[in-house]
C-alpha positions in Angstrom: 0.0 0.0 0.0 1.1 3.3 -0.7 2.4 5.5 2.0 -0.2 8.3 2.9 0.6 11.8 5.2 -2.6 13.2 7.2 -2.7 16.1 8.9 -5.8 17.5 10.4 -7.4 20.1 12.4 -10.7 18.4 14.3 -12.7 17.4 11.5 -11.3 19.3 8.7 -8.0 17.3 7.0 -6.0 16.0 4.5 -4.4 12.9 2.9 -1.8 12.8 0.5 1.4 10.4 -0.1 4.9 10.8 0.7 5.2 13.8 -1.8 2.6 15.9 -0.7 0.5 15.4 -3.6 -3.5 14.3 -3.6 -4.7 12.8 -7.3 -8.1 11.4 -7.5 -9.0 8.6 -5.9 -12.5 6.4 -5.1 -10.5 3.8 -3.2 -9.2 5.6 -0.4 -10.5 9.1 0.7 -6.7 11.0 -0.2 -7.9 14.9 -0.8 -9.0 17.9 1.4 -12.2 16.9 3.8 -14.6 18.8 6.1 -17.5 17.7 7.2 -17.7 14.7 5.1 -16.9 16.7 1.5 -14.1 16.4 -0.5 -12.9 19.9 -1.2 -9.6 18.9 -3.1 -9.6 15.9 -5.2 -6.3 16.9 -6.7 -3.5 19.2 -5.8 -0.1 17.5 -7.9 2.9 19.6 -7.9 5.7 19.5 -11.2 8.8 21.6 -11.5 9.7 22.2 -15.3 7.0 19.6 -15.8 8.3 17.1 -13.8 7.0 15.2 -10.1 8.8 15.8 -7.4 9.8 12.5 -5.1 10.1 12.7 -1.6 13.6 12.9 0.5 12.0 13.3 3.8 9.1 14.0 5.5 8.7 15.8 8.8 5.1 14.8 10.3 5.5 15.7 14.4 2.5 17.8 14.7 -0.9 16.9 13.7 -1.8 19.7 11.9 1.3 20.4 9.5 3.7 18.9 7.6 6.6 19.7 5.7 7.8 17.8 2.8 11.4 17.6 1.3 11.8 17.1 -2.6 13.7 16.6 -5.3 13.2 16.3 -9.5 13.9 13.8 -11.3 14.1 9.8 -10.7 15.4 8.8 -7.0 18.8 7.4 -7.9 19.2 11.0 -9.5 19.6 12.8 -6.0 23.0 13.7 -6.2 22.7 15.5 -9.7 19.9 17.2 -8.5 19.8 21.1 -9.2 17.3 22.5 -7.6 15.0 21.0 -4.6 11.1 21.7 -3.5 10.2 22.5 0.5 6.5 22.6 0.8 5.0 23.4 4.5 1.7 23.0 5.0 -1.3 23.7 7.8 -5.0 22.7 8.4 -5.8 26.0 10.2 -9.1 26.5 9.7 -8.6 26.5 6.0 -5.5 24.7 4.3 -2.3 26.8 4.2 0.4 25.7 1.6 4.1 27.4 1.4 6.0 26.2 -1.7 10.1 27.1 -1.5 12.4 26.0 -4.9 15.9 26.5 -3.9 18.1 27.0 -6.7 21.4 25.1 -6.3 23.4 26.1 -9.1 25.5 28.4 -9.6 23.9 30.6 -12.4 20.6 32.6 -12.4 17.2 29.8 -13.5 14.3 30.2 -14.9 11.3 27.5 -13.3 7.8 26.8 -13.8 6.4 25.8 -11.0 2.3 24.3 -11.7 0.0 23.3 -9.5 -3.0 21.1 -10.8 -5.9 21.8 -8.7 -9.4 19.9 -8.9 -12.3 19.7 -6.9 -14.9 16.8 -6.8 -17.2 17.7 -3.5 -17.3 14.1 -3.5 -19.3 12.7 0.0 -17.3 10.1 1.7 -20.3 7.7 1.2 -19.7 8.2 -2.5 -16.0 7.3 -2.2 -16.8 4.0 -1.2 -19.3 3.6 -3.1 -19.2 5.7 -6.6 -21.8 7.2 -7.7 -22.9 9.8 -10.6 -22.8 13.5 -8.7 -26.2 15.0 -9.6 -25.3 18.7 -9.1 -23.3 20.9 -11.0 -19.6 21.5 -11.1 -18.7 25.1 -12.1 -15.2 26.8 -12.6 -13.9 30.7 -12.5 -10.8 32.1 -12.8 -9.7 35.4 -12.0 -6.4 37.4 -11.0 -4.7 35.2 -8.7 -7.9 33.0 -7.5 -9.7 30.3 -8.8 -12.8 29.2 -7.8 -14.5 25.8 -7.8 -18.1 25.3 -6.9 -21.0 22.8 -6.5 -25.0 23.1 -6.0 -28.0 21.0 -5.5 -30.5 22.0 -4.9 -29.7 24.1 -1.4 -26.6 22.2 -1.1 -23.6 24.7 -2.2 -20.2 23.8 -1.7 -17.1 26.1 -2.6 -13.1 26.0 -2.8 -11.2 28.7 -3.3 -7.5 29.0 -4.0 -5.4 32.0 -3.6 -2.1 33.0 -4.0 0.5 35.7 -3.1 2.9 35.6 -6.0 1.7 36.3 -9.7 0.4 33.3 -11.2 -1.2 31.9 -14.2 -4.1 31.2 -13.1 -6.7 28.6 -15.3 -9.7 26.4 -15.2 -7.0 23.2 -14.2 -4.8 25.0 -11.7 -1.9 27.8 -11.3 1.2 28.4 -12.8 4.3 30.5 -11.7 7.2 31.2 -14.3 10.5 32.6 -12.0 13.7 33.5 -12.1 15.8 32.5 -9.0 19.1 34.0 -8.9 22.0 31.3 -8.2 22.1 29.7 -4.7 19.1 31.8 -4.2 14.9 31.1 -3.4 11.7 31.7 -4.5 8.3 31.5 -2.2 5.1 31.5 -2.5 1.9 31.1 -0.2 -1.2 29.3 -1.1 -4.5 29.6 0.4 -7.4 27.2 0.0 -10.6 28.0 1.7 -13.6 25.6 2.0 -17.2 26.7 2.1 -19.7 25.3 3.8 -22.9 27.3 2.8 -26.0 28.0 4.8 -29.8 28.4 4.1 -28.4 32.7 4.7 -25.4 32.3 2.1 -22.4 31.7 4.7 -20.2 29.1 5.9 -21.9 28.1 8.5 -18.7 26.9 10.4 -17.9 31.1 10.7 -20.3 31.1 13.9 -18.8 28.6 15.3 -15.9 29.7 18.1 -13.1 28.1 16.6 -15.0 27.5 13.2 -12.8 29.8 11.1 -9.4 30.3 10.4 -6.5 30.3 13.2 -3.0 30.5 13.7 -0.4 27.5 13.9 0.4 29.0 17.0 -3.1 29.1 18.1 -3.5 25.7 17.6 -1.0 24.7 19.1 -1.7 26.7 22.1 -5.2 24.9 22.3 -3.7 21.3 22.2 -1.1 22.3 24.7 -3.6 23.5 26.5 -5.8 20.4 26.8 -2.7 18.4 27.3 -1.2 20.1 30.0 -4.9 19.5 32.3 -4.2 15.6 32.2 -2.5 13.9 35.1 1.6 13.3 34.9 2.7 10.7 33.8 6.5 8.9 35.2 7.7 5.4 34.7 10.8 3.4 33.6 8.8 2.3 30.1 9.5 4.3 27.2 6.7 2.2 25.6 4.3 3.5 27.9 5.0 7.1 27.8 5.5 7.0 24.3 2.2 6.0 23.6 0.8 7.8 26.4 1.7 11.4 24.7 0.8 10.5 21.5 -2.3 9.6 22.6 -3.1 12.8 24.2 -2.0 14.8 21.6 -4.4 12.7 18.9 -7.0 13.0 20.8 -6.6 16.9 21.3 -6.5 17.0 17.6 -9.3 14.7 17.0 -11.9 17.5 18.8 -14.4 18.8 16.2 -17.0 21.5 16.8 -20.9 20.4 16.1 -22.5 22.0 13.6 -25.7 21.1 15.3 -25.6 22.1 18.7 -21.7 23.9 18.7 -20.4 21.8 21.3 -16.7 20.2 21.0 -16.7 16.6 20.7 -14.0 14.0 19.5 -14.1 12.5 16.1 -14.2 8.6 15.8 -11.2 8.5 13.6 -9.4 9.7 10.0 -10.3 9.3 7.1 -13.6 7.7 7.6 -15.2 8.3 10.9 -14.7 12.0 11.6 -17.8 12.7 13.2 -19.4 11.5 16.1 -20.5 7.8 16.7 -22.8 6.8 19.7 -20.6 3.9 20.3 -17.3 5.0 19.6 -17.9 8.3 21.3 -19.1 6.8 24.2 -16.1 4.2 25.0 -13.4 7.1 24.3 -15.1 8.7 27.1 -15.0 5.8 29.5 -11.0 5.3 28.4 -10.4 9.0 29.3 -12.3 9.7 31.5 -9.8 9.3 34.7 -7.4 11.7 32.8 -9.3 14.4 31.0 -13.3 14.3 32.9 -13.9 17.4 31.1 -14.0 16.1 27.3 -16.8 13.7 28.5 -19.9 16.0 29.3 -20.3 17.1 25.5 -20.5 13.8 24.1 -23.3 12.7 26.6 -25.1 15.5 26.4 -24.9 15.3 22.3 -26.1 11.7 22.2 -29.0 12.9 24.9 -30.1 15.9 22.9 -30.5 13.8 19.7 -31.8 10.4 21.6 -34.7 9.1 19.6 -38.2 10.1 19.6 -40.4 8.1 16.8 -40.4 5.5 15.0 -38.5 6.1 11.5 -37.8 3.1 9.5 -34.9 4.9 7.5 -33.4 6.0 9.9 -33.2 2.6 12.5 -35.1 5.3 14.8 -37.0 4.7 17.6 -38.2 6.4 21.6 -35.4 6.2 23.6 -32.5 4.7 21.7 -29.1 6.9 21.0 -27.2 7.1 17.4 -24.8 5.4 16.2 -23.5 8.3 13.6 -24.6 12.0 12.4 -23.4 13.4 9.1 -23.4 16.3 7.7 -22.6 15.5 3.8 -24.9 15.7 0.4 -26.1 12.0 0.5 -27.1 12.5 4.1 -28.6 15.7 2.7 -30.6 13.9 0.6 -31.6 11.6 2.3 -29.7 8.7 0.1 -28.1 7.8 3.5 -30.3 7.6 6.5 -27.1 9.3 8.4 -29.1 12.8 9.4 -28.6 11.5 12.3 -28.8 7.4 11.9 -29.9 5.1 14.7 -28.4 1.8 13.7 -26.5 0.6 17.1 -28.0 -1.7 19.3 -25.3 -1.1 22.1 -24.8 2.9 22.0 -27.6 2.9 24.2 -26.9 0.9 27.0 -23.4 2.1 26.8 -25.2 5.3 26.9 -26.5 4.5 30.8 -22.9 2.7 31.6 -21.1 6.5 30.6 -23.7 8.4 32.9 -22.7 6.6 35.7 -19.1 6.1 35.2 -18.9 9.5 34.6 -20.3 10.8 38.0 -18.6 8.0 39.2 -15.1 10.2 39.0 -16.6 13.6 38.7 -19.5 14.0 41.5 -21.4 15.9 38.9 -24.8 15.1 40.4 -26.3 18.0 38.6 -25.8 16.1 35.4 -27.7 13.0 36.8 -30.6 14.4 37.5 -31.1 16.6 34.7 -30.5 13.6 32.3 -32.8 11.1 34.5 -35.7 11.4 31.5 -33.2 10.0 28.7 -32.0 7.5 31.2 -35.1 6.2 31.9 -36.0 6.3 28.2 -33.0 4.4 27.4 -33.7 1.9 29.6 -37.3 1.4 28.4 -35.6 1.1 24.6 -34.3 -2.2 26.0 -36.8 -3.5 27.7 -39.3 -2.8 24.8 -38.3 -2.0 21.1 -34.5 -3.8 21.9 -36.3 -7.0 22.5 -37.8 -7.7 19.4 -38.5 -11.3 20.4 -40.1 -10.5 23.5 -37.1 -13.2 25.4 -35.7 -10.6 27.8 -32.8 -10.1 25.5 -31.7 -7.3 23.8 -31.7 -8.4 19.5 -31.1 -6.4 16.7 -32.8 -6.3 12.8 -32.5 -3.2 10.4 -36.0 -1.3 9.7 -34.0 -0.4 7.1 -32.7 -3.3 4.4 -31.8 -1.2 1.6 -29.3 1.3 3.2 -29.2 0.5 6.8 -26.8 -1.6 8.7 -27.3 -5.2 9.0 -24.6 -6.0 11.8 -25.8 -3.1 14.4 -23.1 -4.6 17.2 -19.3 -3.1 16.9 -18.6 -5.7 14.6 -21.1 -4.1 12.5 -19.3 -5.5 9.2 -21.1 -8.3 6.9 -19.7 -11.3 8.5 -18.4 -10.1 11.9 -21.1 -12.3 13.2 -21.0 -16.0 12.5 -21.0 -20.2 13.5 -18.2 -21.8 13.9 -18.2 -23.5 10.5 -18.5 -19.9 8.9 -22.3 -19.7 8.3 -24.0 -16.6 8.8 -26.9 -16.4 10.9 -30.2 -15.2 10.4 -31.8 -11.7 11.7 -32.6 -11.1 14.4 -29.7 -11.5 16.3 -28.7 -11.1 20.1 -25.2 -11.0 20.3 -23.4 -11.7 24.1 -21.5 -8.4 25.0 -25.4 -6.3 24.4 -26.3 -8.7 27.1 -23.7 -7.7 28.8 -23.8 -4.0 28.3 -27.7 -4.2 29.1 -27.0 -6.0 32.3 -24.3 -3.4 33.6 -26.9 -0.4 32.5 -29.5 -2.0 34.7 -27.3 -2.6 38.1 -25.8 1.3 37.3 -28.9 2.8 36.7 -30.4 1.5 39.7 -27.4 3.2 41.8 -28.5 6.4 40.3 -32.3 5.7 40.9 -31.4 5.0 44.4 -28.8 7.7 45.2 -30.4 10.9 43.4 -33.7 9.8 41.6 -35.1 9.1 45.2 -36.6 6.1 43.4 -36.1 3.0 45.7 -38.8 0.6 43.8 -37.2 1.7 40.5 -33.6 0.7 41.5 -35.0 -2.6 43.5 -36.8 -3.4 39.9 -33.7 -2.5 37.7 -31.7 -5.3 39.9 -34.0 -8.1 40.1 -34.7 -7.9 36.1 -30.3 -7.1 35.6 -30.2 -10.5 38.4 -33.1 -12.5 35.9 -31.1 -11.5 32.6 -27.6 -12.9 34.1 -29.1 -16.0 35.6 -31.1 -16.3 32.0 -27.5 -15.4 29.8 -25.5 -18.1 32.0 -28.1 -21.3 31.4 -29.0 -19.7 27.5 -25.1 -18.7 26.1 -23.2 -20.7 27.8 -21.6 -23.6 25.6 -21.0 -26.4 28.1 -18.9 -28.6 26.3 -16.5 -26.2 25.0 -16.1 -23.9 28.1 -16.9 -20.4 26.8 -20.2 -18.3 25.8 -22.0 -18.4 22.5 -21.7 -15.2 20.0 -24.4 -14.7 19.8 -28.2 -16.6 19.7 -30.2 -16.5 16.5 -34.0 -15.4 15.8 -34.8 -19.8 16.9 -33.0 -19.2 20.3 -29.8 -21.9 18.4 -26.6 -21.0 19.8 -23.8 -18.9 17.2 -20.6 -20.8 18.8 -18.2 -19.2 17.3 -15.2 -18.4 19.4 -14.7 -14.4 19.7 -13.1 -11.3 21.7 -16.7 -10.9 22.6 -16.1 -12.8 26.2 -13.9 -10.3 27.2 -16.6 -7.8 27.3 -18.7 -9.9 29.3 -16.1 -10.0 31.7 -15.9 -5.9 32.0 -20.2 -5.8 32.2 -19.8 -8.2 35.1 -23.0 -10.7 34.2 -20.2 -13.3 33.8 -20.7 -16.1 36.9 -17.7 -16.7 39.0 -17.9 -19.9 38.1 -17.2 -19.2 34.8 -14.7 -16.9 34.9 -11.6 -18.9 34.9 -12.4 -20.5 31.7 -13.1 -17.2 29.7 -9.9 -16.3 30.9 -8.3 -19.5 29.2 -9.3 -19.2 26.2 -8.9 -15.2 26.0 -5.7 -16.0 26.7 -5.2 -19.1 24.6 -3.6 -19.6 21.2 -7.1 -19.8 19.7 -7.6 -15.9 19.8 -4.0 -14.3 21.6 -2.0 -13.7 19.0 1.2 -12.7 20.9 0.3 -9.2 19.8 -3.2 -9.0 21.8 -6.2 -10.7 21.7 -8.0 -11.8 17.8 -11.4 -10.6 17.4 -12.4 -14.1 16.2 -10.3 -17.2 17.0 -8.1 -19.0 14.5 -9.8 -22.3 13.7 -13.3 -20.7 13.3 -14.5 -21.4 10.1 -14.4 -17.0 8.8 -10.9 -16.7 10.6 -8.6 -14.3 7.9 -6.3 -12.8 10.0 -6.3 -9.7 7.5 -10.1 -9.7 7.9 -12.0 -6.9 9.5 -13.8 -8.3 12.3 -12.9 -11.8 12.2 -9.5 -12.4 12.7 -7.9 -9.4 13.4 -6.3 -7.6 16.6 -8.6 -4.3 17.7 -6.6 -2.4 20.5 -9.9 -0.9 21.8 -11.1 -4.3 21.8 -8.0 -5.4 23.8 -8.7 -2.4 26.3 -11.8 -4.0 26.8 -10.7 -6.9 27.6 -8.1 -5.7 29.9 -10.4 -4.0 32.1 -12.2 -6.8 32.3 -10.0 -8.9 33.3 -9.2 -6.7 36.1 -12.4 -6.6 37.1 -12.4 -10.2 38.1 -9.3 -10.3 39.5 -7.3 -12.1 36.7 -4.6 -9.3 37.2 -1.3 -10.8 36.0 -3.5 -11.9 33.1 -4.8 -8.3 32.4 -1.1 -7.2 32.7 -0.2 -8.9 30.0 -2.7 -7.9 28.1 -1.1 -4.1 28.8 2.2 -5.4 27.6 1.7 -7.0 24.7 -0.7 -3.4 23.3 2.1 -1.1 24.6 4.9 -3.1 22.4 2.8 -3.2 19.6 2.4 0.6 19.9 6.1 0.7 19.6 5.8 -0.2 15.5 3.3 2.2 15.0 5.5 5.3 16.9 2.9 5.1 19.6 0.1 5.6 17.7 -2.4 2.6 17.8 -4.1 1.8 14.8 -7.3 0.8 14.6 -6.9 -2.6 14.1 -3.7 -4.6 12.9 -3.3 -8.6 11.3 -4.0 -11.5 14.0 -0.8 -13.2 12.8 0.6 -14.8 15.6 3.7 -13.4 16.9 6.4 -15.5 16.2 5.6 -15.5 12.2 6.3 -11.5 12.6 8.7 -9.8 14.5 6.5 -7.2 14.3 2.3 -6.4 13.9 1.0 -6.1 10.8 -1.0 -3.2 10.3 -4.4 -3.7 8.7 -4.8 -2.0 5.1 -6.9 0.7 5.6 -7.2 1.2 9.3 -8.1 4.2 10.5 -5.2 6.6 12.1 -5.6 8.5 14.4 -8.9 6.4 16.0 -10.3 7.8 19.1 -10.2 4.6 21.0 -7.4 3.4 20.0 -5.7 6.6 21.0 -8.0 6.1 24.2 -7.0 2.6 24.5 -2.8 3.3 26.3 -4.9 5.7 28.9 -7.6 2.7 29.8 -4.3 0.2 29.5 -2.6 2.8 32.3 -6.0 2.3 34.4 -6.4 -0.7 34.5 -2.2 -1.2 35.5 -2.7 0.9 38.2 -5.7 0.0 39.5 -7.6 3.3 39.2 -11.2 2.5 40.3 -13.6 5.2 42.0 -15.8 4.0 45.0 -17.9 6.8 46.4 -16.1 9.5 47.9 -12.8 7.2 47.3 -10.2 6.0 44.6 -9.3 2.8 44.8 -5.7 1.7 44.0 -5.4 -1.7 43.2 -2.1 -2.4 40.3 -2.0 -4.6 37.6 0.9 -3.3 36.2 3.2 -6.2 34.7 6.5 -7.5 35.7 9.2 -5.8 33.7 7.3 -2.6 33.5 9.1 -1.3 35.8 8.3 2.4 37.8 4.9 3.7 36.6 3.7 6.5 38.3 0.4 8.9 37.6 0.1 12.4 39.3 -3.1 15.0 40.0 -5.4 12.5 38.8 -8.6 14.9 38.1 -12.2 14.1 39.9 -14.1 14.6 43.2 -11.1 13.7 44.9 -9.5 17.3 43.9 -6.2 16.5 43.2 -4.9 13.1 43.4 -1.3 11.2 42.9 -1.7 7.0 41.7 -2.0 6.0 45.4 -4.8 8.2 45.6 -3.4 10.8 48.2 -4.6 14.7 47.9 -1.9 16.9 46.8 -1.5 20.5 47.8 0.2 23.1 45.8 3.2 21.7 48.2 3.2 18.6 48.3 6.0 16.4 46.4 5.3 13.3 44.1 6.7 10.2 45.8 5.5 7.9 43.1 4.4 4.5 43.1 
């Protein structure tokens, strides 16, 4: 695969390879997005006609890069006359600065062209290509050229701008120069985006950081966000590595909402920059120990835009949360049910599980009670339109065949849910972990009924049915002569046996049995699904195993986290230690960045992990998963008016230490003393 640069600015960004270029492209979305648009489809640079190849690429910060060039065929380097620096920005807009550099030793004459083109293509229509039914127009005038679509009321523009005289036509802009010997020539570009409004402006401008800002600005912002999460100390370069990287992605990864103006986090580049109910919502439980603060949004997003009717298009209905809101043309019109779309069957238990993990470490009791009508709605959802089959389980079926989702669990691909001998299984379909995740909502949610609804009967009511649907799970999942849970059942009550990463989410919602523990653990553990590298999302002698394939084979950091933490929860420390260690050295190959999945080879056929083709980079939660990874290595775990230390952290790890831990506690180091202004770090 071709080696692609990103840089982005929340959920504005842009791909191109290794030269800085961006040609057209329905395979992979390479070109300049925002808000789910393509406002450069192509942007090739030639010198005297000829590409430029790349000598070196410098890609520290997330929202520039700078590219070193040369002419001419690579093994031509040394003969090489002139070279290219080219420094670019998402600010806002999309800054470039082009620098030829004149190495001879007599005055030159260069034409420097840049090919420019615009498609407004919707990310839904890169995957799937489709005839644009609007229409494309072009103008050219001094310096500028302009590129604009309309539909109807949809109007997209890009504009480009200069500062040095150009040649400007319908295809792009030209610059003939002289540059003395040794000497330079520069010039800035600027392309704007336009994102027009019923009143005829970008609606973005309202927006507080909506329009266009400094480098340094940005910077200042992500520093800023950065600097408010706890210290981090330890002997594991691994760990710290990944660890800053993290926080930095995920300070780039905010996005303001068009809809309601609030910051949220992006689910991940290229495809998923916007927000996801269940994506959103576990990148808030992995951070929420470090940064409390990005959380609140999110919830109160997904409760502003929690379901109210019945709407077959959209996989609406009372009470459940979205699984993704879009803001492009085919979500416009309506030829994707994305406006917002409801096709999830876990966001909204997950939805409960946030609420109460998050005053959990916070204390914010104001937000509890404000948001006890969408909790109580969501919890109706389960009980009523989640159980199609009227079994006291929580299934899931599209209302929607032609352009909804037919997996609506995270492994929401074709096949992600299947037997053991590869069949696929009919609809509908109650997969294990939304048992688990509807279980955990119902024993939280009766904490909050208890402790500031001042509804006892509710909370007594919420356990005995959460105490009915784990006794239930246990005698209906469980596979007794092969020691683990069931998939998944299908619409006859049959057991899907395959072998998956599921179990370990069972394990974090708690509606495991003790009994039964031990053996999760095995084969979570075993070399049916741990690669070496982490756990496999579907174990290697199932009948779909491809360790290249999306949800069945491959390694899902987030999906490791997961498992980690649950794990920990039952007490299998050493075992959710090594779960830690095996993420954080795969986060080494990837320069600390997790992808969002990589190849379930198993680790002595590599020496390193195999990144998965078009993974997603940066992914919220796998740039959430190294901070859940540190929690559940330390122990972190809030109790009431108390944190609860209680390590995990593996042998060889070394010192690892976490200071002013945010929450009710004030200001907390990782044994969970209060620190003063004073006090000195003793570590741990």
């Amino acid at each position: 695969m071709r080696e692609l640069v990103s840089i982005l600015d929340g959920n504005t960004f842009l791909v191109s390879d290794r030269r800085g270029d961006i040609e057209p492209s329905h395979d992979f979305p390479t070109g300049l997005f925002s808000f789910d648009t393509r406002f450069l489809s192509k942007w090739v640079l030639t010198l005297n006609g000829q590409r430029l190849h790349a000598l070196s690429t410098d890609d520290t910060e997330s929202y520039r890069t700078t590219f070193f060039l040369a002419p001419g065929e690579p093994t031509h380097y040394l003969d090489a006359k002139a070279s290219v620096i080219r420094s670019r920005a998402i600010v806002g807009s999309f800054e470039e600065e082009l620098t030829v550099l004149n190495h001879t030793g007599a005055d030159v004459e260069f034409t420097v062209r840049i090919d420019v083109e615009a498609d407004f293509a919707d990310l839904f229509e890169i995957k799937d290509s489709r005839q644009k039914l609007g229409t494309t127009s072009v103008t050219v005038s001094d310096d500028q050229l302009r590129l604009t679509y309309r539909r109807d009321a949809f109007h997209r523009e890009t504009t480009v701008t200069t500062t040095g005289p150009a040649q400007v036509d319908t295809d792009g802009l030209t610059f003939r120069v002289r540059i003395a010997r040794n000497s330079r020539w520069t010039t800035r570009l600027h392309v704007s985006s336009v994102v027009y409004g019923a009143r005829g402006e970008d609606i973005r401008a309202t927006l507080p950081y909506g329009g266009s800002r400094s480098a340094d600005a940005i910077r200042a912002e992500q520093q800023e966000l950065i600097d408010r999460a706890p210290k981090l100390g330890c002997d594991c370069e691994p760990l710290a590595g990944a660890y800053r990287r993290s926080l930095n992605d995920l300070a780039a990864l905010r996005y303001e909402s068009i809809a309601l103006g609030v910051r949220l986090i992006a689910a991940g580049l290229p495809w998923f920059m916007t927000l996801f109910g269940r994506d959103s919502i576990i990148t808030s439980l992995q951070v929420l120990p470090f940064l409390p603060e990005l959380v609140p949004p999110t919830i109160l997003m997904l409760a502003g835009l929690q379901g109210h009717r019945v709407d077959d298009f959209r996989d609406e209905e009372p009470g459940k949360i979205l699984h993704e809101l879009r803001y492009g043309e085919t979500a416009g019109f309506e030829e994707q049910p994305h406006s917002p779309y409801y096709g999830s069957a876990d966001s909204t238990p997950l939805f409960v599980i946030l609420i109460d993990e998050y005053e959990r470490w916070t204390g914010d009791a104001a937000l509890v009670r404000r948001l006890e009508p969408q909790v109580r709605a969501a919890l109706e959802w389960i009980d009523t339109y989640g159980d199609l089959l009227g079994t006291g389980y929580l299934w899931y079926q599209t209302r929607n065949p032609q352009s909804g989702l037919q997996n609506q669990c995270w492994k929401d691909s074709w096949d992600g849910i299947s037997y053991a001998d590869g069949a696929i299984p009919g609809f509908p379909r109650a997969t294990c972990e939304l048992q688990g995740y509807a279980y955990d909502a119902k024993i939280r949610a009766a904490r909050l009924a208890r402790t500031f609804w001042n509804d006892r009967a509710y909370a007594d009511r919420l356990e005995r049915e959460a105490a009915d649907l784990k006794r239930r799970f246990d005698r209906d999942f469980w596979i007794a002569d092969r020691g683990y849970y069931a998939l998944a059942l299908d619409a006859d009550g049959r057991q899907v046996d395959a072998l998956t990463s599921n179990i370990g989410h069972l394990l974090w919602s708690g509606i495991v049995d003790e009994s039964r523990a031990g053996k999760v653990v095995e084969h979570l553990l075993g070399p049916r699904l741990f690669s070496g590298w982490g756990v496999r999302t579907l174990a290697e002698d199932e009948g779909r195993y491809n360790p290249i394939g999306y949800h069945v084979g491959t390694v899902w950091p987030f999906d490791n986290s997961i498992i980690a933490w649950g794990l920990w929860r039952y007490g299998y420390r050493e075992e959710a230690g090594l779960i830690c260690d095996t993420m954080l050295a795969a986060s080494r190959y990837f320069e600390g960045r997790l992808p969002e999945a990589f190849a379930g080879y198993t680790r002595d056929l590599t020496d390193y992990p195999v990144e998965y083709p078009t993974a997603c980079s940066p992914q919220a939660w796998s740039s959430g998963t190294p901070l859940l990874l540190l929690r559940v290595m330390l122990g972190l775990d809030p109790q009431g008016e108390h944190l609860i230390i209680d390590p995990a952290v593996p042998p060889g790890m070394g010192r690892v230490e976490l200071l002013d831990i945010p929450g009710r506690w004030g200001k907390v180091d990782a044994l969970g003393r209060s620190r003063g202004p004073t006090d000195q770090p003793d570590g741990s």
